[in-house]
Backbone as a ProteinNet text record, in pm:
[ID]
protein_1_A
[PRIMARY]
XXXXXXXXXXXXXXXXXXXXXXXXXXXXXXXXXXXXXXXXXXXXXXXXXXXXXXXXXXXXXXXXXXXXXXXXXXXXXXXXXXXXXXXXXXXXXXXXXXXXXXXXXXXXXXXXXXXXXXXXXXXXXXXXXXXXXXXXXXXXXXXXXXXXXXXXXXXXXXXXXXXXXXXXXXXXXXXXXXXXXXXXXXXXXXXXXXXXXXXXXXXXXXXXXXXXXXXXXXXXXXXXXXXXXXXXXXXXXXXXXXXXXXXXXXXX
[TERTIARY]
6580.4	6515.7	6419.2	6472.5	6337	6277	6253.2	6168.1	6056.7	6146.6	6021.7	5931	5952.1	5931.6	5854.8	5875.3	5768.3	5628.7	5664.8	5567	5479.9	5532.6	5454	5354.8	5411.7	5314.4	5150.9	5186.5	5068.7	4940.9	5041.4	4945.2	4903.3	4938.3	4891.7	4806.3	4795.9	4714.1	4578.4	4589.9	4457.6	4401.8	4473.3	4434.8	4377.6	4421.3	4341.2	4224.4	4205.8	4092.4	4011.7	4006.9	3927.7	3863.2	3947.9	3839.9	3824.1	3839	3775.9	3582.8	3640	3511.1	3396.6	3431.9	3382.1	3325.6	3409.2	3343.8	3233.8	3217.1	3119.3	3016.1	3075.9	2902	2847.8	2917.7	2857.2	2797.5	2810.5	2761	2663.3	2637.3	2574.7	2439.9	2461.5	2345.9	2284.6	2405.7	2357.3	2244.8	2279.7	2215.1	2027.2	2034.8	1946.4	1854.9	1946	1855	1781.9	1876.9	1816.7	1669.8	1712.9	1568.2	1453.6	1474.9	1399.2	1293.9	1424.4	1334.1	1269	1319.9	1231.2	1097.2	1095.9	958	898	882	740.7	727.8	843.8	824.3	730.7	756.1	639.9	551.9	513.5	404.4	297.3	414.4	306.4	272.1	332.5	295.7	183.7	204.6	52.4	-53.1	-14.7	-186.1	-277.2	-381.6	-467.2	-518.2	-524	-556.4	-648.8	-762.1	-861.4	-831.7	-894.3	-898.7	-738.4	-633.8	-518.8	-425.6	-456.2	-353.7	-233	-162.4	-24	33.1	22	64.8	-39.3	1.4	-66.5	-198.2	-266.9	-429.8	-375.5	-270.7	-270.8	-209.4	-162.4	-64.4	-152.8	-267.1	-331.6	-471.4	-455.2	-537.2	-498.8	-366.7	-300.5	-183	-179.9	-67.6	-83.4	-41	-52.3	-158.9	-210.3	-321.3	-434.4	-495.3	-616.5	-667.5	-532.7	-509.5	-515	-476.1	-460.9	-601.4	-689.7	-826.6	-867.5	-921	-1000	-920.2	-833.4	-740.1	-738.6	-820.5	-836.7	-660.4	-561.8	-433	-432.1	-511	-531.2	-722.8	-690.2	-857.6	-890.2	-863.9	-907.5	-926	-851.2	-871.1	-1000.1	-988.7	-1123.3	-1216.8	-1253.8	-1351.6	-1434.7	-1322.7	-1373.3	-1467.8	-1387.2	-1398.1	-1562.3	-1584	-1710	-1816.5	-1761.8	-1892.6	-1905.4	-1766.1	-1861.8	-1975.7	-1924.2	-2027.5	-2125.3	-2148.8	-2278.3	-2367	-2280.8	-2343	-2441.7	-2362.5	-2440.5	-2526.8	-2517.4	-2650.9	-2754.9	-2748.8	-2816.1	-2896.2	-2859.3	-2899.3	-2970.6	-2923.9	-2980.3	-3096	-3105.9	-3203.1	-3302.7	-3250.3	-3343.2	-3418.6	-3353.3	-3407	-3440	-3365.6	-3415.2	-3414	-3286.4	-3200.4	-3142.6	-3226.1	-3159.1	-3017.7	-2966.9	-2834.2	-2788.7	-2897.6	-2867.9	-2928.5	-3024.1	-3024	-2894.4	-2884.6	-2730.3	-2586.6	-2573.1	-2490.7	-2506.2	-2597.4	-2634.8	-2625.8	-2682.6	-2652.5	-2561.6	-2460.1	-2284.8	-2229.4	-2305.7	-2186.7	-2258.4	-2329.7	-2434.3	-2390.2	-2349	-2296	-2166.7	-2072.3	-1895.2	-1898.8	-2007.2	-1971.2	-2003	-2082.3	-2147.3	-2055.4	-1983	-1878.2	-1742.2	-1737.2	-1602.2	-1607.3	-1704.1	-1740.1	-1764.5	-1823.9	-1818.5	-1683.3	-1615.5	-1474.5	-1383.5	-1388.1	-1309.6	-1316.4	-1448	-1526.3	-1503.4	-1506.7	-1479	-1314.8	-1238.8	-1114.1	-1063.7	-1167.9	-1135.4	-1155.9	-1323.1	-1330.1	-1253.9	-1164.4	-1093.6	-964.5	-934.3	-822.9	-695.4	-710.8	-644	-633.5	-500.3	-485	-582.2	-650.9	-724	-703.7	-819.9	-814.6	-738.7	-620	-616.5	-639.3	-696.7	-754.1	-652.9	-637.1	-578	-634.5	-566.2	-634.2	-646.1	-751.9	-817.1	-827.1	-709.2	-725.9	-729.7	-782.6	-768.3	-682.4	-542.5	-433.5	-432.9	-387.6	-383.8	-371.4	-235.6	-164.8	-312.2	-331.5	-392.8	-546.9	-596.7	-731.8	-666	-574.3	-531	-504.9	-436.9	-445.5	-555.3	-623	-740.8	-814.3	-815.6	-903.2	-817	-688.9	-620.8	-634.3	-633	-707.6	-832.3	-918.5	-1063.7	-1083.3	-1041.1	-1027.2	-973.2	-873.4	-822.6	-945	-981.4	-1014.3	-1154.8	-1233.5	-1367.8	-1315	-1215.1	-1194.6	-1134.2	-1048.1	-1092.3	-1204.1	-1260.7	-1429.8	-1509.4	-1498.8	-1553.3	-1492.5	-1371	-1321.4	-1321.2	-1364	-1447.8	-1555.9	-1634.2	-1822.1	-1775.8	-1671.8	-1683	-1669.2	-1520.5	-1539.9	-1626.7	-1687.1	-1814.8	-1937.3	-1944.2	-2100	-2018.5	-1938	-1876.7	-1870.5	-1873.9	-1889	-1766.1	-1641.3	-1526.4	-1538.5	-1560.8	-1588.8	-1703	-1752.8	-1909.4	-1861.1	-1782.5	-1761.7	-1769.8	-1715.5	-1741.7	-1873.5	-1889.3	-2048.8	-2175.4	-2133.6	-2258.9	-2265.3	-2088.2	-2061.8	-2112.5	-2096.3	-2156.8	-2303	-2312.1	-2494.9	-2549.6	-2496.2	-2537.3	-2538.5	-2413.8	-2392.7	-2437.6	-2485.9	-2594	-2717.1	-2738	-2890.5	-2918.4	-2854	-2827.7	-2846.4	-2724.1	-2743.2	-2880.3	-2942.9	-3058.4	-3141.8	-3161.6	-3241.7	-3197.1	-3068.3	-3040.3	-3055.1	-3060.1	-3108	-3292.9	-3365	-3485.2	-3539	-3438.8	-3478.8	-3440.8	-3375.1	-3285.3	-3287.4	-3246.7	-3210.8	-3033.5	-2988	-2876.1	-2799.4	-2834.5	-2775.4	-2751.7	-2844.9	-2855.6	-2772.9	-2737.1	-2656	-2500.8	-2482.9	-2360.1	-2322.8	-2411.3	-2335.9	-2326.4	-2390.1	-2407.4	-2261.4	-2216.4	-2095.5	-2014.6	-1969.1	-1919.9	-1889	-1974.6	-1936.2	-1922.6	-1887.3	-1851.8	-1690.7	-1705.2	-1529.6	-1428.3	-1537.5	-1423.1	-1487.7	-1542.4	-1564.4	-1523.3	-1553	-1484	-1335.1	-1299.9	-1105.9	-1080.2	-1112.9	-1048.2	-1083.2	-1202.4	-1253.6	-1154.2	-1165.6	-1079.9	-939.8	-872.2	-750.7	-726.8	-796.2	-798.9	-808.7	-910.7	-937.4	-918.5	-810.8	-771.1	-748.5	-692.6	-700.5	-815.4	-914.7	-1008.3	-1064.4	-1113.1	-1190	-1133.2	-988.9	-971.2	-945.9	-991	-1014.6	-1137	-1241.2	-1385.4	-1380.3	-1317.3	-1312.2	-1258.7	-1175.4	-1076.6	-1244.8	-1323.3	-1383.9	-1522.1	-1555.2	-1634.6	-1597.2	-1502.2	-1474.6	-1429.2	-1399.7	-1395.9	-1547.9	-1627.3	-1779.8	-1852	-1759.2	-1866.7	-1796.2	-1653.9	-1631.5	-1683.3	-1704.3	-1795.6	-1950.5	-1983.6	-2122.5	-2159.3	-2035.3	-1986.2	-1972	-1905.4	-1890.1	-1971.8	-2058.2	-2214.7	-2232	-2275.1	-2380.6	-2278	-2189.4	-2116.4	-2150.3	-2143.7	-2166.5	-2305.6	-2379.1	-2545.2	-2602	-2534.5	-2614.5	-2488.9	-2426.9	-2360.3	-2252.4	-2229.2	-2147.8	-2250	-2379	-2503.6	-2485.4	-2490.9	-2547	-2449.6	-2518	-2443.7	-2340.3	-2232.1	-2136.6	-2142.2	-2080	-2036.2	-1882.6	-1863.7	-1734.3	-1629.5	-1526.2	-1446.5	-1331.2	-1317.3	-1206.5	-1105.5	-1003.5	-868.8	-805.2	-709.3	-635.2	-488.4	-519	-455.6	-261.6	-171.5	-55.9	65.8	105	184	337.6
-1404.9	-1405.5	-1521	-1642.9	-1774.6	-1759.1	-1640.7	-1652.5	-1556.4	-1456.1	-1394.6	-1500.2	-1501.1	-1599.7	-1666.7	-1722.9	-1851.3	-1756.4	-1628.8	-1542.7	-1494.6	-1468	-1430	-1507.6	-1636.6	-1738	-1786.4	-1783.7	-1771.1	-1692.6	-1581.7	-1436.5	-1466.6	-1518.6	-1471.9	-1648.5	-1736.3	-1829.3	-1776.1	-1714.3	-1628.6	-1560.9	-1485.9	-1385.3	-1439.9	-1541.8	-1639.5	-1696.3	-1721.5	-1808	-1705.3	-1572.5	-1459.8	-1429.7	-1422.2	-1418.2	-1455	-1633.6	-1742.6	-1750.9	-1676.9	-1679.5	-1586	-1431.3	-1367.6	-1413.9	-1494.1	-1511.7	-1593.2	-1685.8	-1784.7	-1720.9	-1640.5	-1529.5	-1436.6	-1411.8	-1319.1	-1435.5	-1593.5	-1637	-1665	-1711.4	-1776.6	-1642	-1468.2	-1440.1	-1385.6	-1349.1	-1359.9	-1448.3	-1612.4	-1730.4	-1753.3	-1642.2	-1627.6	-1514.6	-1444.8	-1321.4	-1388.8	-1443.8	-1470.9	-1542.7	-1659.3	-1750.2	-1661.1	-1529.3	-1419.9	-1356.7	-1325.4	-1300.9	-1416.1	-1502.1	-1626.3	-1634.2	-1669	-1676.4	-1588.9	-1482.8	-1391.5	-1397.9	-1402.7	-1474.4	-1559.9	-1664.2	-1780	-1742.3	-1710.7	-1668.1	-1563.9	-1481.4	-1422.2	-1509.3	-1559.8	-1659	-1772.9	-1812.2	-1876.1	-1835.5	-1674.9	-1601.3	-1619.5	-1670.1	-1660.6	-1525.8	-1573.6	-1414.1	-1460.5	-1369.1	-1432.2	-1450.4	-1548.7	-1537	-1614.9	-1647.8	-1712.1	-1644.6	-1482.7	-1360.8	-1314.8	-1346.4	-1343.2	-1242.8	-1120.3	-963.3	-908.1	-768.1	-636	-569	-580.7	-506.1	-423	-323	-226.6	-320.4	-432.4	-498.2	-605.5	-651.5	-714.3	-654.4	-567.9	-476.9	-424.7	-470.5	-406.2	-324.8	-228.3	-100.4	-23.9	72.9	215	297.9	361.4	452.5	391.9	297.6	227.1	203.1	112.5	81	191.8	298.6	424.1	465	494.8	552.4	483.4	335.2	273.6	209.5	247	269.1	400.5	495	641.4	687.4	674.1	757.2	832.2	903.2	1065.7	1067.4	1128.4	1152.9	1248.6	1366.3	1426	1326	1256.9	1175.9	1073.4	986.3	922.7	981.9	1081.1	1189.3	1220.2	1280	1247.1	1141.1	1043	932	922.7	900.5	846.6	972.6	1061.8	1212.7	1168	1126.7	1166	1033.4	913.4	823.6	881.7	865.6	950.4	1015.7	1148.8	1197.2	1132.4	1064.8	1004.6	885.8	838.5	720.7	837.8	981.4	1053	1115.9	1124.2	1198.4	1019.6	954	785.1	781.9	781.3	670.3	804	885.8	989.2	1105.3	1113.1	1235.8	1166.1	1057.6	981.4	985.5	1044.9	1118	1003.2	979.4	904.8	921.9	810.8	811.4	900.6	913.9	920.2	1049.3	1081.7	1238.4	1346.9	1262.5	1345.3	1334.8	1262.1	1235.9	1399.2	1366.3	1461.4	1617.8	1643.4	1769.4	1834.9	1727.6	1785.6	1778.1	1740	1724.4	1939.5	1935.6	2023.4	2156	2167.7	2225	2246.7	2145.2	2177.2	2229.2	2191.9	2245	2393.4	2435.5	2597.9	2674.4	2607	2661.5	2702.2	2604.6	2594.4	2682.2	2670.3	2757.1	2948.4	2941.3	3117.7	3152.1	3063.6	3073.3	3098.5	2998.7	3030.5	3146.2	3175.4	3328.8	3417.8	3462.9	3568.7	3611.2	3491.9	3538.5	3622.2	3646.5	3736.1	3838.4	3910.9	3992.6	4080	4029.4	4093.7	4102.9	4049.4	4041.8	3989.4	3889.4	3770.8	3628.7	3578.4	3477.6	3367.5	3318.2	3177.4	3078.9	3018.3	2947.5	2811.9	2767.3	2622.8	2477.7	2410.3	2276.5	2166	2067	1982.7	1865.1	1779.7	1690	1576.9	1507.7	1408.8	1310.1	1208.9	1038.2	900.6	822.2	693.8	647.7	629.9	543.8	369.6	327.2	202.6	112.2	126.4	33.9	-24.7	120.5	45.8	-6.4	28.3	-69.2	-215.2	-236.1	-348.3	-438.4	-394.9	-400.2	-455.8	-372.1	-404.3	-519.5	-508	-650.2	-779.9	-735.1	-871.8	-917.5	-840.2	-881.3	-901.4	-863.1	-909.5	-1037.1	-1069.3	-1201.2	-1281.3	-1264.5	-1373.5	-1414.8	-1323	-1297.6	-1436.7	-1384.2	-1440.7	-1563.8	-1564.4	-1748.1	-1831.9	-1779.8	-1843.1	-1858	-1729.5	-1802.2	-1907.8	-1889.6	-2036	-2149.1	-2142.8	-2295.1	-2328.6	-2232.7	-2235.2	-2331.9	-2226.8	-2310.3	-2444	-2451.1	-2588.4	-2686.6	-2667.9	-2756.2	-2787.5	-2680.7	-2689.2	-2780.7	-2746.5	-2842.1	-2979.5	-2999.9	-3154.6	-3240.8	-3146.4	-3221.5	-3185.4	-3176.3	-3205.5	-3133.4	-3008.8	-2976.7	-2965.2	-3025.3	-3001.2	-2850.6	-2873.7	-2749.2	-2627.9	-2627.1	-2511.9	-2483.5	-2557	-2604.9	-2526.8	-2562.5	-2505	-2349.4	-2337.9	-2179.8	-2078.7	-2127.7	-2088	-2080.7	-2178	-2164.6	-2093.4	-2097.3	-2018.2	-1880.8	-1845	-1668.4	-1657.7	-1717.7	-1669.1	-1681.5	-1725.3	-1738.2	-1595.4	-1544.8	-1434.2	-1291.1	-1310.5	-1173	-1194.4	-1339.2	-1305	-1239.1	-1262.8	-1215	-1051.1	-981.8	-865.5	-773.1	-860.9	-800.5	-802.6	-859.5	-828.2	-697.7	-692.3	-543	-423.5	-418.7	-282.6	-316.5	-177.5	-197	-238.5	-259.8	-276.3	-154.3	-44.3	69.3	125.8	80.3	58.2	-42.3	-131.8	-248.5	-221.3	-140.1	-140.9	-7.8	100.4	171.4	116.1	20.3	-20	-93	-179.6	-277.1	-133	-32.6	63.7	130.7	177.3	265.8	106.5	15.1	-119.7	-130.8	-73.4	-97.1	28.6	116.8	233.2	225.3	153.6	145.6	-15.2	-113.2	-257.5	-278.2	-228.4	-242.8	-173.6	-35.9	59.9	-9.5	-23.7	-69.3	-241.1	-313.9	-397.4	-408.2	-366.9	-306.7	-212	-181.6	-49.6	-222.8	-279.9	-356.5	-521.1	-544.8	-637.3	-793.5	-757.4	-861.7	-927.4	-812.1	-861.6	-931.6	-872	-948.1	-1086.4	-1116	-1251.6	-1320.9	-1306.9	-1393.7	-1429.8	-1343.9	-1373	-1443.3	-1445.7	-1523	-1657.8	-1706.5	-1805.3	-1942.9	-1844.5	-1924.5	-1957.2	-1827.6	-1847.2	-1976.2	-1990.7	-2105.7	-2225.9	-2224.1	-2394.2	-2403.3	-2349.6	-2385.8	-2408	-2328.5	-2363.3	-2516.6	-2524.5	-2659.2	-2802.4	-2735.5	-2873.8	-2876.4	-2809.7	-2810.9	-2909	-2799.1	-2905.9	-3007.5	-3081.1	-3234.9	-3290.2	-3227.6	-3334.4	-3316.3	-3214.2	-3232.9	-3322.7	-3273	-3390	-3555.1	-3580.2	-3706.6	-3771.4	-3651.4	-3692.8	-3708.7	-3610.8	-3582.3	-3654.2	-3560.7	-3583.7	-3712.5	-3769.9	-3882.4	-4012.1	-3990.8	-4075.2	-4022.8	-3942.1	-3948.3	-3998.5	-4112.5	-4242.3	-4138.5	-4193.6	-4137.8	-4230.3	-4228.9	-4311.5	-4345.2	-4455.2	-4512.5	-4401	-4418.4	-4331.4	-4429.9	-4377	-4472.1	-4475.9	-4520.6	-4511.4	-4537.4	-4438	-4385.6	-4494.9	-4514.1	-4638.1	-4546.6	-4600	-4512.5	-4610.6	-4539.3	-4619.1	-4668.6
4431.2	4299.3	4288.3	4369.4	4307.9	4381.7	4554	4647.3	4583.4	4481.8	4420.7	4303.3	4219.4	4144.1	4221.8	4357.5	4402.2	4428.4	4528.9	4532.6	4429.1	4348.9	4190.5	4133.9	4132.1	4086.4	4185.3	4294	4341.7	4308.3	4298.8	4303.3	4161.2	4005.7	3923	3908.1	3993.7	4001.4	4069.9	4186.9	4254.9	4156.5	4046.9	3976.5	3878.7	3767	3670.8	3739.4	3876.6	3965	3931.4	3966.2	4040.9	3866.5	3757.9	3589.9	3624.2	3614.3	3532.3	3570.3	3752.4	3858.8	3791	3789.6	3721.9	3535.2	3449.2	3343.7	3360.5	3450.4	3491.2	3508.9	3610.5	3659.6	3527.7	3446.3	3325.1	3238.2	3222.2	3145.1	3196.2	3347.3	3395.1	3413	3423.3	3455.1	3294.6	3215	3037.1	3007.7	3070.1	3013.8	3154.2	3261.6	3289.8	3234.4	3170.9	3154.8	3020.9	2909	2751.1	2817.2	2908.1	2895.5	2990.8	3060.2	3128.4	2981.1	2871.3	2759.9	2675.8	2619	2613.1	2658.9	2782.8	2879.1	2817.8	2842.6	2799	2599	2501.5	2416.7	2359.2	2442	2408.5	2477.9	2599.7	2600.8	2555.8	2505.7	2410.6	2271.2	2266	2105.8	2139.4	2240.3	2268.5	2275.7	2330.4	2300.3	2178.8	2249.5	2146.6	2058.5	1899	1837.7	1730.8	1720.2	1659.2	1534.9	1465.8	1355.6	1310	1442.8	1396.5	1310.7	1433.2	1361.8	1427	1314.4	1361.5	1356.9	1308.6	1306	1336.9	1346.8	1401.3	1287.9	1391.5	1302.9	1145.3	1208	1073.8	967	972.2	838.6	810.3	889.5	843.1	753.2	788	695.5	560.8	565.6	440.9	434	553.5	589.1	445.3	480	429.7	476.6	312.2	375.5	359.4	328.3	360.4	517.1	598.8	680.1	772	771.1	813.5	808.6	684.3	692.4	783.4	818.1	863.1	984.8	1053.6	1191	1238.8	1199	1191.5	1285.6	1196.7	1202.2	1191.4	1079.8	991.4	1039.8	1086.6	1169.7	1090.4	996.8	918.7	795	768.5	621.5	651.9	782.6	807.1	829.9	907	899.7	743.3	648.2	578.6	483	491.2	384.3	428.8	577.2	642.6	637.6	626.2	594.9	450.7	364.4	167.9	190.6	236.2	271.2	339.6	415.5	478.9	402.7	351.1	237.5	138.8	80.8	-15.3	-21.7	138.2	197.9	226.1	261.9	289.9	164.2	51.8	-62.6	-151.5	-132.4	-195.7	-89.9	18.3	103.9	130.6	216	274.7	171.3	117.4	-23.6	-120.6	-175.1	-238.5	-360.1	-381.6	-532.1	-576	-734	-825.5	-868.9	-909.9	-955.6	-1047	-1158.6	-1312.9	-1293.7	-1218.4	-1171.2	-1095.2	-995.5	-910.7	-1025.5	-1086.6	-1181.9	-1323	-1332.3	-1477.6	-1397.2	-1257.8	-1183.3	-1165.9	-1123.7	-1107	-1229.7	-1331.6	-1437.2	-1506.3	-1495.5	-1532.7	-1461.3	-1314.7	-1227.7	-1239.8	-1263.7	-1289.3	-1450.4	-1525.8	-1704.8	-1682.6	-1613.4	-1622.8	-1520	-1392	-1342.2	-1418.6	-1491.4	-1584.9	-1670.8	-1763.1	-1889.2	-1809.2	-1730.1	-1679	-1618.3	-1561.6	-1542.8	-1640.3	-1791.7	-1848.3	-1961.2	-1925.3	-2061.1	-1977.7	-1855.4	-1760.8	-1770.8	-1774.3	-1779.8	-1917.1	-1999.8	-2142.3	-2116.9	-2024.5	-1981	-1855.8	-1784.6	-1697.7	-1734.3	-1856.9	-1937.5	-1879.7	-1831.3	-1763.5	-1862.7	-1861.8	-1938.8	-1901.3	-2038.5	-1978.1	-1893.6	-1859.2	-1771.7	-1789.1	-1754.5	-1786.5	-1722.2	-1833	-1737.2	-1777.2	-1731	-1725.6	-1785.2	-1863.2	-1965.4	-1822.7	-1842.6	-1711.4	-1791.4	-1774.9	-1798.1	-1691.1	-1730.3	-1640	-1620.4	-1588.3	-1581.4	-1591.8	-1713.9	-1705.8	-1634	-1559.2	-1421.1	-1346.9	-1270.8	-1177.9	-1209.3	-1328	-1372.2	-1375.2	-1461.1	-1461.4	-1331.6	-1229	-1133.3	-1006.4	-1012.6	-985.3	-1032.9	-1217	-1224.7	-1200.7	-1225.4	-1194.4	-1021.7	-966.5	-819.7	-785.5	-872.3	-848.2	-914.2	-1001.2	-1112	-1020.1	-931.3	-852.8	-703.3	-639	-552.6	-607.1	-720	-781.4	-829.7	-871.3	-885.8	-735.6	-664	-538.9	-463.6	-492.1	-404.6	-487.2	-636	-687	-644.6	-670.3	-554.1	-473.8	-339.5	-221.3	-209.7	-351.2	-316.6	-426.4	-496.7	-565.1	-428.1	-369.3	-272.2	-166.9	-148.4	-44.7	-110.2	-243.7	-272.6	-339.3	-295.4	-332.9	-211	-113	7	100.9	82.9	115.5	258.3	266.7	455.6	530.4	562.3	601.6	727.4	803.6	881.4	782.4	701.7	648.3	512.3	497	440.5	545.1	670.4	721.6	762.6	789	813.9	725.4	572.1	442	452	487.5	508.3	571.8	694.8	838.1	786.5	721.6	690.8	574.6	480.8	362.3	467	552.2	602.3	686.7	753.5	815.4	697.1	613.8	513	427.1	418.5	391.4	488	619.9	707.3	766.1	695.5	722.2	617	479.5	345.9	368.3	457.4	447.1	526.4	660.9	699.3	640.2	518.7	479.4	357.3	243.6	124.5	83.8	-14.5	-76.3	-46.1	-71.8	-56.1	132.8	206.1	350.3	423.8	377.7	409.4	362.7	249.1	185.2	290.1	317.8	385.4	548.8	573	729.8	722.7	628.7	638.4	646.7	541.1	506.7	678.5	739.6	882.4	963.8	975	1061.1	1019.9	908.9	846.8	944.7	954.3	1038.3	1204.4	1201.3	1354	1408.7	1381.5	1478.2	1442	1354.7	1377.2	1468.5	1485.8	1575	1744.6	1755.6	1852.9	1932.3	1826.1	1831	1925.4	1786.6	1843.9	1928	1990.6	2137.5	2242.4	2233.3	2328.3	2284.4	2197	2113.5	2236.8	2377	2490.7	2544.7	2549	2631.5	2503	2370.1	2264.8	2268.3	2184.3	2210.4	2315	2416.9	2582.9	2513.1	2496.4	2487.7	2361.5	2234	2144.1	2158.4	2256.3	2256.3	2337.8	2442.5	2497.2	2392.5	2332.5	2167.8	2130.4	2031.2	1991.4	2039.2	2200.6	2255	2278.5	2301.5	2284.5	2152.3	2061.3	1922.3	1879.5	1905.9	1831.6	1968.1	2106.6	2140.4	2063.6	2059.1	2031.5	1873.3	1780.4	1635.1	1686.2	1756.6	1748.5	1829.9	1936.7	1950.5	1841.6	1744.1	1611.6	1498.8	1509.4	1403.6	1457.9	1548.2	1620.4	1656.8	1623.6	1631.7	1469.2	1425.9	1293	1169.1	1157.6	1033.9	1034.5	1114.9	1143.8	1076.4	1079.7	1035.6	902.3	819.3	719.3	607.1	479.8	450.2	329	277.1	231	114.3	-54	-139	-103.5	-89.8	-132.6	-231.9	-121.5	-200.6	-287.4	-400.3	-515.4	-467.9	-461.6	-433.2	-593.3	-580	-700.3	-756.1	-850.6	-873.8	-885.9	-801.5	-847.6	-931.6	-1010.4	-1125.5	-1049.6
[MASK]
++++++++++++++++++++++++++++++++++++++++++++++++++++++++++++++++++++++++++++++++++++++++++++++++++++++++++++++++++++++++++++++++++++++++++++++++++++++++++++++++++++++++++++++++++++++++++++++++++++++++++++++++++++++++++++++++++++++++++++++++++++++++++++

């Protein structure tokens, strides 16, 4: 009986050795695999993304169906949107149909459709026609201006801080791109430009995001050249030009 007993104990010492061996190896290739995922992790987080974008084209656009029209998801719905546009850069610029003319036509066109529609249905002795009472919904006017109201008082605090001085970097970016839409407002009209931005909205996202790697490679080297170039000129130019004394704020 104690020769078994001595035998036994060995065996269930080999046997605790032989886990303990095995739990080692499951932590040890667990704790290679986590930092396997790690690695590509951070390296994707170092990628550069223009503009210092941290999510995906469609959510930075907004997500839903906006995001969707102008990500052409629904290729019938963008199709559209960009033909009624079309349309009507085509009937403004090329034909050369006033507003207050095309306006007074269709209204002129749906009243004489409506009205023979709904007098015909007496003569074939069919119950009238019914229309549906057509209102504006409150919500979303409200809506809207409360987002445009915000939108227009942050850009005034934009150009406040810009003509106070506070970023010259972005002082000149301002400048640079009013100097441009002036020189793109001289080849084209308002109505030519609004639809040119208009078909750029459904064409460089998509484009983008199809080829979203190669763009920011080419953007990442964009901007280590534009900010050397800024700081010769900051260092030639604007580093010279004399500044007022700034107050220091007396604190209680």
């Amino acid at each position: 009986m104690a020769d078994h007993a001595e035998d036994s104990a060995p065996a269930a010492e080999s046997l605790l050795e032989k886990i303990t061996e095995k739990f080692h190896h499951d932590d040890s290739s667990s704790s290679d695999s986590d930092n396997e995922k790690s690695a590509p992790s951070a390296g994707k987080s170092a990628v550069y993304r223009l503009f210092g974008r941290q999510q995906p084209v469609h959510k930075v656009l907004g997500g839903g169906i906006p995001a969707d029209v102008l990500l052409w998801r629904n290729k019938k719905n963008s199709a559209s949107v960009l033909g009624v546009a079309t349309a009507i850069w085509v009937l403004f610029e090329l034909v050369e149909y006033n507003l207050l003319t095309l306006v007074c036509h269709c209204l002129i066109l749906s009243l004489a459709i409506l009205f023979v529609w709904s007098n015909a249905s007496t003569f074939i002795h069919k119950s009238p026609a019914h229309f549906p009472e057509v209102s504006i919904p409150e919500e979303p006017i409200v809506l809207f201006a409360s987002a445009l109201r915000f939108e227009i008082n942050r850009a005034l605090k934009v150009l406040r801080d810009i003509a106070l001085g506070k970023d010259p970097k972005k002082f000149l970016a301002v400048v640079a791109g009013l100097w441009v839409l002036s020189i793109v407002g001289g080849w084209c009209n308002f109505l030519t430009l609004l639809y040119t931005v208009f078909v750029m909205l459904h064409t460089v996202p998509l484009i983008y995001e199809k080829y979203e790697d190669h763009v920011d490679s080419f953007a990442e080297k964009a901007m280590v050249e534009i900010k050397k170039q800024y700081a010769v000129f900051d260092e030639k130019v604007l580093s010279k030009i004399p500044r007022g004394p700034l107050k220091e704020k007396k604190r209680d």
